[in-house]
C-alpha positions as CSV (number, residue, x, y, z in Angstrom):
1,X,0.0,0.0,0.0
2,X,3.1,2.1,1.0
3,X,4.7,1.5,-2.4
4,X,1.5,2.3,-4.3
5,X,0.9,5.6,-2.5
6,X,4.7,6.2,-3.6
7,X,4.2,5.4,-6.9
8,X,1.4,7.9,-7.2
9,X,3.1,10.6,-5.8
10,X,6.0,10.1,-8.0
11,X,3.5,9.9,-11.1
12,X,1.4,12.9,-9.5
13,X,4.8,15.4,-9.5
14,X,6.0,14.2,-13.2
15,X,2.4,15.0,-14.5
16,X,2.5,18.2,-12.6
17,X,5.9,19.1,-14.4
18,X,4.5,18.1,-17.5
19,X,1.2,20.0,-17.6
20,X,3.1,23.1,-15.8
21,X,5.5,23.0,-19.0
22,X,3.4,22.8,-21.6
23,X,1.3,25.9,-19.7
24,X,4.4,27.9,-19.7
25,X,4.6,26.8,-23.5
26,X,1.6,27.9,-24.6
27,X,1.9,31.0,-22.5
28,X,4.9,31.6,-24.6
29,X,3.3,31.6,-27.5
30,X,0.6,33.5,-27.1
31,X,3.0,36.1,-25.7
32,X,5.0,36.1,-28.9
33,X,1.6,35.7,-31.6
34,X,0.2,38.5,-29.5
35,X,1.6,39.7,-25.7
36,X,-2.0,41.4,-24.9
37,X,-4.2,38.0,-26.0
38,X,-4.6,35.9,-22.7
39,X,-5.9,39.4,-21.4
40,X,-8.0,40.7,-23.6
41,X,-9.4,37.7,-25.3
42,X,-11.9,35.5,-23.1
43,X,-12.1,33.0,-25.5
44,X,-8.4,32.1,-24.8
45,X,-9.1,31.7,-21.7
46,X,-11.7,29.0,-22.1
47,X,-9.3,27.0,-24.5
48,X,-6.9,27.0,-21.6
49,X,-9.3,25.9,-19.5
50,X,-10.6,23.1,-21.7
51,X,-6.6,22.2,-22.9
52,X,-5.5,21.9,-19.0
53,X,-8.7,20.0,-17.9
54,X,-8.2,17.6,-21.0
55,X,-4.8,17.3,-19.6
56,X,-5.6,16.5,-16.1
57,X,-8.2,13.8,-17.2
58,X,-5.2,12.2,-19.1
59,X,-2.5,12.3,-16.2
60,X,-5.5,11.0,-13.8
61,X,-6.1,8.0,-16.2
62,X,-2.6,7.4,-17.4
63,X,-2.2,7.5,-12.8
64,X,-4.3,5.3,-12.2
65,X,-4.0,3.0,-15.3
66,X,-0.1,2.2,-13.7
67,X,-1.0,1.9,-10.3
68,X,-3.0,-1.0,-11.1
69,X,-6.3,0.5,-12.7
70,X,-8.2,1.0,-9.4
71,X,-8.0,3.9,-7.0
72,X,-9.5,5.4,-4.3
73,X,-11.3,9.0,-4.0
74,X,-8.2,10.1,-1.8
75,X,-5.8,8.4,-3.4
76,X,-7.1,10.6,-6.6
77,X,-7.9,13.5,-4.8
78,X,-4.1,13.6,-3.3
79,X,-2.7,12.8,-7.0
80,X,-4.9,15.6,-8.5
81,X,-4.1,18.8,-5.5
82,X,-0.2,17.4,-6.0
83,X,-0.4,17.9,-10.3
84,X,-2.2,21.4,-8.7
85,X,0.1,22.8,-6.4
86,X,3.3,22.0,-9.5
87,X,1.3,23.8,-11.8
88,X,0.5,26.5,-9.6
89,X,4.1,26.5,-8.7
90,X,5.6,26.6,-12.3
91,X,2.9,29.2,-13.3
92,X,3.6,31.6,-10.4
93,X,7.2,31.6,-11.1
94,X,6.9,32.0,-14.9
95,X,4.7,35.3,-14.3
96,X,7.1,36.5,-11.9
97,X,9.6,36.0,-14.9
98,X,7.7,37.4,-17.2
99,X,6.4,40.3,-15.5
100,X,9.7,41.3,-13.9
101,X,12.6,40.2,-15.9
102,X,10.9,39.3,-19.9
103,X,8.4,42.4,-20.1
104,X,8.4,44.7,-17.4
105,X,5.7,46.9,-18.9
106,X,3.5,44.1,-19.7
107,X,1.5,44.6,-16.4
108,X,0.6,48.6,-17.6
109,X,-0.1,47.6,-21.3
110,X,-2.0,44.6,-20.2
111,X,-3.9,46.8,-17.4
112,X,-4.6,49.6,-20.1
113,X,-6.1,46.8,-22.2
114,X,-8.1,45.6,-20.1
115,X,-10.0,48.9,-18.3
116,X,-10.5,49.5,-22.2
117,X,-12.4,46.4,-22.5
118,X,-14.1,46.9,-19.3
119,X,-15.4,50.5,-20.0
120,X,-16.3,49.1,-23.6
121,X,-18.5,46.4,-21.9
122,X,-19.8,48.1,-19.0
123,X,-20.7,51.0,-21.6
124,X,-23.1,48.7,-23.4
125,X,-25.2,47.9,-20.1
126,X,-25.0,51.6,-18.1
127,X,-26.0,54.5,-20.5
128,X,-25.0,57.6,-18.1
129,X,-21.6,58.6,-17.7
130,X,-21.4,59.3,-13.8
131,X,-22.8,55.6,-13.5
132,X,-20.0,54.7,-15.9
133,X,-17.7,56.1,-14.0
134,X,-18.2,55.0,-10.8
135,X,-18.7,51.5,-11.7
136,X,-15.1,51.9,-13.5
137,X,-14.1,53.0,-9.7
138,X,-14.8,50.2,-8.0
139,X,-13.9,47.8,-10.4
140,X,-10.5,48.9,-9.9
141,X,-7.5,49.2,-12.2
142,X,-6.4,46.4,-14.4
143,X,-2.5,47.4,-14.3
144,X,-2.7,47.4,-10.5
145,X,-4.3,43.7,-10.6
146,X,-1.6,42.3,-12.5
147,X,1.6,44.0,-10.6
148,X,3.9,41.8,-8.9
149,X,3.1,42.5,-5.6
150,X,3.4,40.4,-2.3
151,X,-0.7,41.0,-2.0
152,X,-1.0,39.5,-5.8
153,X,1.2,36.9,-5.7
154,X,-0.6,35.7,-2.1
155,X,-4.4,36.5,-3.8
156,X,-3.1,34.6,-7.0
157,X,-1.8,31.6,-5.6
158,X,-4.9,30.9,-3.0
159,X,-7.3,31.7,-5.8
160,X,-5.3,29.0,-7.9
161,X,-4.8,26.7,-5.4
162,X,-8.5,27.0,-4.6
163,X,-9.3,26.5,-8.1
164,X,-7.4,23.2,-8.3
165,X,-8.6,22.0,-4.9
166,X,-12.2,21.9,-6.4
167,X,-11.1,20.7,-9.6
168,X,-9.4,18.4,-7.8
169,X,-12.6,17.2,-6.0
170,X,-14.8,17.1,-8.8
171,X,-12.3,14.8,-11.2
172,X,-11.2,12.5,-8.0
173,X,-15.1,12.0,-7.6
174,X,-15.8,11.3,-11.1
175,X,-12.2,8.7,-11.8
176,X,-12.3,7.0,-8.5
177,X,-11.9,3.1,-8.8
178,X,-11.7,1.3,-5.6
179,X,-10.9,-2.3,-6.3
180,X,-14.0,-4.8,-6.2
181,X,-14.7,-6.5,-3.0
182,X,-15.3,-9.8,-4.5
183,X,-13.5,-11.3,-7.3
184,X,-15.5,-12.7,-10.0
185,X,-14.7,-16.3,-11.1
186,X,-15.8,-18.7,-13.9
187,X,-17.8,-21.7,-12.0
């Protein structure tokens, strides 16, 4: 049992690497097609989301196909928040990178882009300019939601690893296998 739980932790942390390199891949290339698209595009966003849960289904089955094809709701559960916390990991480190070292102006251009969005959107559902305005207000500014800051990084990494934890959840619940109780014979 020792062994197994072993074997799935080892197996959890290589998927983790995996998926966290090919996010920093594509990442990558959408900087280099287009620095401002993962901000300003929402359907990008929802192919991410699609690509990395397709991913995670994969890892969790390829996991539980070489641990013996049965597996319990924790033993998924612990494989899928261990994937989650590399990826959040690798990700975290990568924007840090990015928005410190690669592009430092990325977080004012990307912030720019996105209040222009925001006022485009919000202009389309409140008519009167005061309105506009203050709803602009309180949404806040997009440059100062993507700084590097000690109170982003925190807020970023808890929302991720929040994200994941449900995710997590959800796919141990739905790819849990415990082993049958009896086994079937030919009589």
């Amino acid at each position: 049992m020792e062994e197994k739980q072993r074997l799935i932790n080892s197996l959890s942390l290589k998927n983790g690497l995996i998926i966290g390199a090919i996010s920093v891949v594509l990442s990558l290339v959408m900087y280099f097609i287009d620095p401002l698209m993962a901000f300003t595009n929402w359907w990008v966003g929802l192919i991410l989301i699609v690509v990395f849960l397709a991913l995670l289904v994969y890892a969790g089955q390829s996991i539980r196909k070489e641990v013996g094809g049965f597996w319990t709701f924790g033993e998924a559960f612990k494989s899928f928040l261990i994937m989650g916390l590399i990826i959040t990991a690798i990700s975290t480190v990568y924007n840090v990178m990015l928005m410190k070292v690669i592009d430092p102006d990325l977080p004012a251009r990307a912030g720019a882009a996105i209040d222009e969005n925001t006022r485009t959107m919000m202009a389309k559902f409140i008519t009167d300019e005061d309105q506009l305005e203050e709803a602009l207000a309180k949404s806040g500014s997009g440059q100062s939601k993507l700084e590097i800051t000690g109170k982003n990084l925190v807020t970023g990494i808890g929302v991720s690893l929040a994200i994941y934890g449900v995710l997590a959840l959800i796919l141990a619940a739905i790819m849990k296998k415990p082993e049958p109780i009896f086994i079937k014979t030919e009589e």
